[in-house]
N, C-alpha and C positions, 0 to 999 in steps of 0.2 A: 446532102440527102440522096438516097439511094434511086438511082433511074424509078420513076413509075412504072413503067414496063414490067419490072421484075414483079409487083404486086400478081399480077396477072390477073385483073380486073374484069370480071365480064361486066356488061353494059345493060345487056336486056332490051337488046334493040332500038334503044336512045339514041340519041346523037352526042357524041365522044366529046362536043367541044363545048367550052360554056364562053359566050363572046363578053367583049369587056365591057360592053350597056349593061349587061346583066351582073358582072361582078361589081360595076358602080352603083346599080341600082339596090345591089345587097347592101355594100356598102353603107350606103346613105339610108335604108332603113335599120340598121343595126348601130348605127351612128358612131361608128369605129372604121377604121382602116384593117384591111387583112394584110398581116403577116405574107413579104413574101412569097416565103413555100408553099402557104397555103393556095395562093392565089396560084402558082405555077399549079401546083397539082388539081384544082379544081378546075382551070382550062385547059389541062391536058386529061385528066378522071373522068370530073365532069360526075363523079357517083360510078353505083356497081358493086358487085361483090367480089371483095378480092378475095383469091387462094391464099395469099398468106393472110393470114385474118385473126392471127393469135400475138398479143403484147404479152409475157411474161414479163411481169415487173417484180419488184421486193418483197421479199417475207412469202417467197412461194405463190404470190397471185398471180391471176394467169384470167384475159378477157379476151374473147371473140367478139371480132368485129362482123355481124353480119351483112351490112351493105355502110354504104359513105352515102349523106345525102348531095343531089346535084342542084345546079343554079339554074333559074327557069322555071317552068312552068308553077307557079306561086302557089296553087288550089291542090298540088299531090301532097299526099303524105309522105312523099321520099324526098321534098325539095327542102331546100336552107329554111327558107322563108317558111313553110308552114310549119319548121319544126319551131323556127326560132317564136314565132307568133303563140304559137300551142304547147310553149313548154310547159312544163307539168311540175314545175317546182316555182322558186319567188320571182316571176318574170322584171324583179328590177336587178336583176343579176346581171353582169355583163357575161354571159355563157352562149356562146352559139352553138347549138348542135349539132355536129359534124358528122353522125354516123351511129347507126342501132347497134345495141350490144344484143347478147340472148337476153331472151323473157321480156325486153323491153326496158333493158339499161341504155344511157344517150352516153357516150364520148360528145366530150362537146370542148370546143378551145375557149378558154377564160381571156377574152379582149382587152382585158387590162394587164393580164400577164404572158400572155401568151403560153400558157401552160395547158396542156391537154388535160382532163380530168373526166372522171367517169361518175354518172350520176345513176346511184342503183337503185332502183325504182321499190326495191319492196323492204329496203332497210330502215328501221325506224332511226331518228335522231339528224345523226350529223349523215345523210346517205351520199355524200360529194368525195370519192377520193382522189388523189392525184394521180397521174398514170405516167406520165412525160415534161420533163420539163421544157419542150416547146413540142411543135409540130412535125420539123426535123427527127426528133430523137423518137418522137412515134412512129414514122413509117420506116424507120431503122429498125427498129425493134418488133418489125413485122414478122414471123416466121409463122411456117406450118402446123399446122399440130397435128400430129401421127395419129393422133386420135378419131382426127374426120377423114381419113386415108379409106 
């Protein structure tokens, strides 16, 4: 997986680090283990909006990531916990929200596959598509898009 650093993640005046009572406490209310990468990158992230912010995946799509949610404080709308609690599709899913898209699409990691997947908020039927097949190959496939330049 690609240094965090190079994301170039602003914070918003939070604090950068997410301690490990708080990623055990995720933990144990999502009733899964975190991946890893995810774990490195959420106590190094910790949330923010990154400059690279654009997955280009197959068949020409193409989603921006507006911010990554962080671990802590439980009551914001930008935490794990109040996205995971307040999702907005079949909460017996195993899907953690991981991060907003535009208009109010959730990238979220599927706990039982580990696969990243993007839930589009205003698509009728099947609105779940896959994006990555883990959390690695997402913030790999992070780049700019010349478009928000």
């Amino acid at each position: 997986m690609r240094d965090i650093k190079e994301l170039k993640i602003a914070k918003g005046g939070r604090s950068t680090v997410a301690s490990l009572a708080e990623l055990d406490k995720l933990e144990e209310k999502i009733g899964a283990a975190l991946p890893a990468s995810y774990r490195h990158f959420i106590s190094e992230a910790n949330g923010g909006h990154p400059e690279l912010d654009t997955f280009y995946g197959s068949e020409g799509s193409q989603w921006g990531v507006n911010n990554f949610f962080f671990a802590g404080d439980d009551s914001s709308v930008e935490s794990l916990v109040w996205n995971y609690d307040n999702r907005p599709f079949d909460s017996s899913s195993k899907f953690l929200p991981i991060a907003r898209g535009g208009g109010g699409d959730l990238f979220c990691l599927d706990l039982v596959s580990g696969q990243i997947v993007i839930w589009l908020h205003d698509t009728q039927g099947d609105s779940v598509r896959l994006v990555a097949e883990n959390f690695e190959a997402f913030i790999d496939g992070l780049k700019e898009n010349p478009d928000y330049i």
